[in-house]
FIMAR-583055 format. One line per 4 residues: their letters; for each residue y, x, z negated of C-alpha. Coordinates in steps of 0.001 Angstrom, whole numbers. Layout:
A = Y,X,Z ~ ...
END
This chain:
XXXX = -43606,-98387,-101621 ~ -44919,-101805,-100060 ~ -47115,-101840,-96984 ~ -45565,-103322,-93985
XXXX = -48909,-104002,-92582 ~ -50211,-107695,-91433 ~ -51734,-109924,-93423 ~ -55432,-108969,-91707
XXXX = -55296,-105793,-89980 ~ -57769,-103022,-88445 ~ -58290,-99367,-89602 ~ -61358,-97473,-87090
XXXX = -64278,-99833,-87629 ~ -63093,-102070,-90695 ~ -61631,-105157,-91075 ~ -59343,-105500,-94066
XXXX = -57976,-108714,-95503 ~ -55114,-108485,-98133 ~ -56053,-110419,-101195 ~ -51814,-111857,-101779
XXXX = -52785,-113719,-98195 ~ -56483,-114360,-98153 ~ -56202,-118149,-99538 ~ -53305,-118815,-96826
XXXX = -53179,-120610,-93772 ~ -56737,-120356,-91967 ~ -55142,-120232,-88531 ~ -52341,-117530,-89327
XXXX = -54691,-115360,-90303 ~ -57455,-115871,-87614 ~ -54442,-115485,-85270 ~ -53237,-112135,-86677
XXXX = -57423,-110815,-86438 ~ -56962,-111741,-82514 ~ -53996,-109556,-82607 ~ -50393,-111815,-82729
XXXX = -48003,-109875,-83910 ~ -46390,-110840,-86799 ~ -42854,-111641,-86801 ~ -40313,-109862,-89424
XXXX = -39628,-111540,-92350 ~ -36237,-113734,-92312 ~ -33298,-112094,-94182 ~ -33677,-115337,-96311
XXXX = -37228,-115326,-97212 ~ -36877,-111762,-98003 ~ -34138,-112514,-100382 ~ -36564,-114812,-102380
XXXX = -39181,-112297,-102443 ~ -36690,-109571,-104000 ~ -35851,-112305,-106747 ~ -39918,-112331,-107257
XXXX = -40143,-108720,-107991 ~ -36831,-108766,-110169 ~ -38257,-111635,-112133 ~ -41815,-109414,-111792
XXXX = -39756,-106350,-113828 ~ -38661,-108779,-116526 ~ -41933,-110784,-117135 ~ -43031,-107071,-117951
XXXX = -40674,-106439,-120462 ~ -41488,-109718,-121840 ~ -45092,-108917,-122048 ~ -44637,-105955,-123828
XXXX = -42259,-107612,-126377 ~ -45197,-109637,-126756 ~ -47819,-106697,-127367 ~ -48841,-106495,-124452
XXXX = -49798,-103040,-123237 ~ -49604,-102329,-119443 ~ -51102,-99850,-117565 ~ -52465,-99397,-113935
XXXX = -49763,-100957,-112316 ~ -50690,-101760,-108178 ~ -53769,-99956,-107990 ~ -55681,-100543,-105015
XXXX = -59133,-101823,-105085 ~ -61584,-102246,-102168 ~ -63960,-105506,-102551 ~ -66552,-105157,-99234
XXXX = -67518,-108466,-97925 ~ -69627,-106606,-95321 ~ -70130,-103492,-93960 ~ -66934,-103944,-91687
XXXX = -64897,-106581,-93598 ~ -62872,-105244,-96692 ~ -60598,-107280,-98995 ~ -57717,-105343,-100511
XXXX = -56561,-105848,-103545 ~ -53191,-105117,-105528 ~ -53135,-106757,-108627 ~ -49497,-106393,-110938
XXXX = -51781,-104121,-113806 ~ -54376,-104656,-116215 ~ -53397,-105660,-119940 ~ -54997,-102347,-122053
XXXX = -56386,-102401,-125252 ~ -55172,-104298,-128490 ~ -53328,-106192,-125809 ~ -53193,-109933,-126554
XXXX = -55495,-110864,-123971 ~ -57162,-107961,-121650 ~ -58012,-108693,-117956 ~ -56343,-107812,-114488
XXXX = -52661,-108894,-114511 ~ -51327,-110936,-111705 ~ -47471,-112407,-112289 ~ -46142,-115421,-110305
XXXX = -42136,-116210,-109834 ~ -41210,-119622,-109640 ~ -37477,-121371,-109794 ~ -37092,-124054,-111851
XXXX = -38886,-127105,-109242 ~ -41747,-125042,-108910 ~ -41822,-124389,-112395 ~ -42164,-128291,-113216
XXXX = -44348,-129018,-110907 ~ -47292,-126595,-111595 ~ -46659,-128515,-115253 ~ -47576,-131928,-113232
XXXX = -50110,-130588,-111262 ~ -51772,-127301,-112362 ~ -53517,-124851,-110076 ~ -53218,-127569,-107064
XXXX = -49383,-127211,-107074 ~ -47896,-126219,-103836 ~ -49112,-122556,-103184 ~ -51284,-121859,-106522
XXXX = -54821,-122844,-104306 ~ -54121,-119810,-102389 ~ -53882,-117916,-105323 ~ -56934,-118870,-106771
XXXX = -58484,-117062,-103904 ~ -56084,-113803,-105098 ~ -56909,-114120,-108584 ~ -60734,-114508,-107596
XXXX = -60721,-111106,-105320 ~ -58823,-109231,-108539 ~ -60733,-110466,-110792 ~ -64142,-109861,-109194
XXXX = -63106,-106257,-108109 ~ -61662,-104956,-111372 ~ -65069,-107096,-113404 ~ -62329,-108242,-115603
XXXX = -61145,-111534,-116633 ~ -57655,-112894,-115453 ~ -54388,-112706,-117019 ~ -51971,-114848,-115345
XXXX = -48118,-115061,-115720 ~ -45597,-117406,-114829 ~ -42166,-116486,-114821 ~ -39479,-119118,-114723
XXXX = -36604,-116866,-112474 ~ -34087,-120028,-113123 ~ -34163,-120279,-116810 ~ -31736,-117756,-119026
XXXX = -34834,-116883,-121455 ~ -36884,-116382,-118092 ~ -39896,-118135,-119809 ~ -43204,-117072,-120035
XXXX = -46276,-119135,-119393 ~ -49536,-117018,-119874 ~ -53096,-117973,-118880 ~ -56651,-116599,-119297
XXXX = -58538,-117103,-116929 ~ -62441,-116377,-117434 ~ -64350,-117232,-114723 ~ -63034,-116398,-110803
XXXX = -62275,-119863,-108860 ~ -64356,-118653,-106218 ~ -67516,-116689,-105638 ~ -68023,-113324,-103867
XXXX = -70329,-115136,-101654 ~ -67674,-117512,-101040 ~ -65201,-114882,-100164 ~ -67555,-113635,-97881
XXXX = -68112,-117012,-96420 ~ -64080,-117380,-95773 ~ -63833,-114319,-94227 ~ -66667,-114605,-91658
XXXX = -65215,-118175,-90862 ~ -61880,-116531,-90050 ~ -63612,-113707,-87753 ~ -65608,-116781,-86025
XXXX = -62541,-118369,-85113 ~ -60980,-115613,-83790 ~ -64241,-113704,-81776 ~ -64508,-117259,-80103
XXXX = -60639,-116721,-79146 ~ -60049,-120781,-79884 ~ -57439,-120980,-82730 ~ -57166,-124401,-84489
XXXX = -54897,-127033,-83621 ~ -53030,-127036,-86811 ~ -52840,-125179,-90013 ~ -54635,-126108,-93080
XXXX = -52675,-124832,-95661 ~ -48874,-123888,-96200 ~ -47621,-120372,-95761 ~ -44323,-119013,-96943
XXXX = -42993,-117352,-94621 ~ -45418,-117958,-91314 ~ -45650,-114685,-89456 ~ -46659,-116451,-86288
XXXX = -44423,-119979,-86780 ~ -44483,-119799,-82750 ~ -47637,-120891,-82776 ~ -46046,-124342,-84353
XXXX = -45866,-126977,-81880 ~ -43592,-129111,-84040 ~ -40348,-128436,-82616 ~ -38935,-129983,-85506
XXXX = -40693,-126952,-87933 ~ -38720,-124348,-85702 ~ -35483,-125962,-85207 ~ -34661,-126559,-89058
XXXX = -31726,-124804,-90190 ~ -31893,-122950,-86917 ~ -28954,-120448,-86903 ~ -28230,-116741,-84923
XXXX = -30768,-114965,-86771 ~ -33587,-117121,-85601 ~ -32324,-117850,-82649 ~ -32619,-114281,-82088
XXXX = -36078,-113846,-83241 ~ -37222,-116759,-81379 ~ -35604,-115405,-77815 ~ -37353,-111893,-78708
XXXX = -40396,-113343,-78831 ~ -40407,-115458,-75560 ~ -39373,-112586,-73805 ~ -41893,-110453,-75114
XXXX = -44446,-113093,-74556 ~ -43221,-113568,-71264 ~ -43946,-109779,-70429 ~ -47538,-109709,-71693
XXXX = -48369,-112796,-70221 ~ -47423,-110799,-66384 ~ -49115,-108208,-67984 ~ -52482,-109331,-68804
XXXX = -52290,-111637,-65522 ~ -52301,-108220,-63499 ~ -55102,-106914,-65681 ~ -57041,-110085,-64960
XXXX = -56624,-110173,-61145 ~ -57291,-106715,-60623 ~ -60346,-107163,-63052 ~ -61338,-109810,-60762
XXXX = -60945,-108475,-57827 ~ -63040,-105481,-58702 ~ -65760,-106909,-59769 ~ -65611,-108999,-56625
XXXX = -65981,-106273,-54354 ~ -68688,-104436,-57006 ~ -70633,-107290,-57462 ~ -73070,-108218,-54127
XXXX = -75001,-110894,-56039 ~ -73521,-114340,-56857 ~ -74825,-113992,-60609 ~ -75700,-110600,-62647
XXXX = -76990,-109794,-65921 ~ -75794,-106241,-67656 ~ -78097,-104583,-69544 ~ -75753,-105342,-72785
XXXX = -76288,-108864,-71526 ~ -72931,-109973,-70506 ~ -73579,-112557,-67601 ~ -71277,-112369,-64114
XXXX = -71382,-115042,-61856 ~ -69087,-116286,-59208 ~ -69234,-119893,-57887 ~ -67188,-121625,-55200
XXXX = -65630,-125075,-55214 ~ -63907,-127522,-52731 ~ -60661,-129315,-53562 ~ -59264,-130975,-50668
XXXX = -55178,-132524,-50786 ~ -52703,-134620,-48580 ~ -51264,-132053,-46117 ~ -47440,-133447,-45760
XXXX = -46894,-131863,-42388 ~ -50324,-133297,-40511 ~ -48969,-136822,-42010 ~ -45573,-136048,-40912
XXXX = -46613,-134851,-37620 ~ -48527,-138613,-37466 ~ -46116,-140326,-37422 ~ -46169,-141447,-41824
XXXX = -43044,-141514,-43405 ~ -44510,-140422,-47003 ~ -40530,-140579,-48996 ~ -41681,-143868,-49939
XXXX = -44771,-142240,-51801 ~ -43722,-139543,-53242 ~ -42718,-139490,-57018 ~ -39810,-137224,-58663
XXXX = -40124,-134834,-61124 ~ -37497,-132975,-63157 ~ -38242,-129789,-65184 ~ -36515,-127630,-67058
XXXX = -36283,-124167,-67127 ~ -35544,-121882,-69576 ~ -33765,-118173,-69195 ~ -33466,-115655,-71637
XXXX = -31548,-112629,-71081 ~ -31857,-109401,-73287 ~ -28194,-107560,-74208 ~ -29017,-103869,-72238
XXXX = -29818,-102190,-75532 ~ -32677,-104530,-75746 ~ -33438,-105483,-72337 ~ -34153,-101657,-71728
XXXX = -36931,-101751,-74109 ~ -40187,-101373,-72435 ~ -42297,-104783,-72915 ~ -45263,-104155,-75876
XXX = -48256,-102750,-74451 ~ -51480,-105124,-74428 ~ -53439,-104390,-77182
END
């Protein structure tokens, strides 16, 4: 059964990563530690990933043509980082004795253009630097070596390309490192402006602001998915604004000093400031005719309206 879970995700007091998605996109995955929701995956993406695990099943038929024996097929390991941060792991299996080559399995799907283009350009083609960071966690978990398949989906012999690989791309201490970044980012609630490294499929693409990224091959089905999520954004945004002025206001009225120090040593302060504007009606009532300096502005608004199936859904809780 697959997990459903994010990409990052909480359980009690840890932290835990998922190896397939540690290498991705810096900013997806600070964004999902600061609590974005992921969005479901696209009927279309989720096609392609079916393919994966149908070309997955054959590469292991292959293997075992080949000698191969195959055992411990998705078990979990648990690399800590830190006390609180954990980085799961799910390799394919581990190759067994009088195997070929031993070493924790990991099996990659490609169509044909990917295919030919990992042959121009190795493990910096497209989405294989992200999975060195994969192959590193499995490899450093299980203390094996790495056994990694390609599996050409688009070819009738579905060919095999096998590699050993003996020494992990990256460290444990630079795991670690990658990880704290990503909780840095997101304790200091400031996500970067762009992302650094392609993701297939983004689970928070509405954080894109190319409009050109979301509007490609736009159809129902993401039209759909994009109104959802405006109107639920729109609801948690009244939401946490009520949360914040009534926070405010409390502490106003709790608070006698102008600045106080907790003893956890979170700092409270208020401050005041002037701002002082053109009042229309006292130049009006002067005698100014101000139409001659006033400059238009047109906006647009946007309204989206729920079907009553969905509209009677209550609006996602802050979290």
């Amino acid at each position: 059964m697959g997990d459903d879970r994010a990409n990052v995700y909480t359980d009690g007091d840890l932290t835990i990563y998922r190896a397939s998605s540690f290498g991705g996109c810096t900013r997806q995955l600070a964004a999902l530690r600061m609590g974005y929701e992921p969005a479901p995956t696209p009927a279309s993406s989720q096609a392609i990933f079916d393919a994966g695990s149908e070309a997955e099943d054959k590469a292991i038929v292959r293997l075992i043509k080949m000698g191969y024996r195959i055992g411990l097929r998705q078990k979990e390991y648990d690399l800590k980082l830190t006390n609180r941060i954990i980085l799961r792991v799910h390799p394919d299996g581990e190759t067994l004795v009088n195997s070929p080559h031993l070493g924790v399995l990991e099996i990659k799907s490609q169509n044909q253009d990917a295919w030919d283009d990992f042959d121009r350009k190795g493990w910096e083609s497209r989405l294989w630097p992200k999975y060195k960071w994969q192959v590193s966690a499995e490899m450093i978990a299980s203390g094996k070596q790495g056994v990694v398949v390609r599996i050409n989906r688009d070819d009738e012999d579905c060919a095999l390309d096998v590699m050993v690989i003996e020494k992990p791309f990256h460290s444990l201490a630079d795991l670690r490192r990658r990880a704290l970044t990503i909780e840095q980012i997101a304790y200091k609630g400031s996500l970067p402006d762009a992302c650094d490294r392609p993701s297939f499929p983004c689970p928070v693409y509405r954080l894109h602001t190319d409009t050109l990224d979301l509007a490609v091959g736009i159809n129902d089905e993401n039209i759909d998915q994009l109104a959802v999520e405006y109107d639920k954004a729109r609801g948690m945004v009244k939401r946490w604004e009520g949360i914040r002025d009534t926070a405010r206001r409390a502490l106003r009225l709790g608070i006698v000093d102008e600045k106080i120090k907790t003893r956890s040593g979170i700092v409270v302060s208020f401050s005041q400031s002037v701002s002082k504007r053109l009042s229309q009606k006292k130049l009006t009532d002067a005698g100014i005719d101000i139409t001659g300096y006033m400059d238009e502005t047109i906006t647009e608004r946007i309204d989206v309206r729920m079907p009553k199936e969905v509209d009677d859904v209550a609006p996602a809780e802050p979290t």
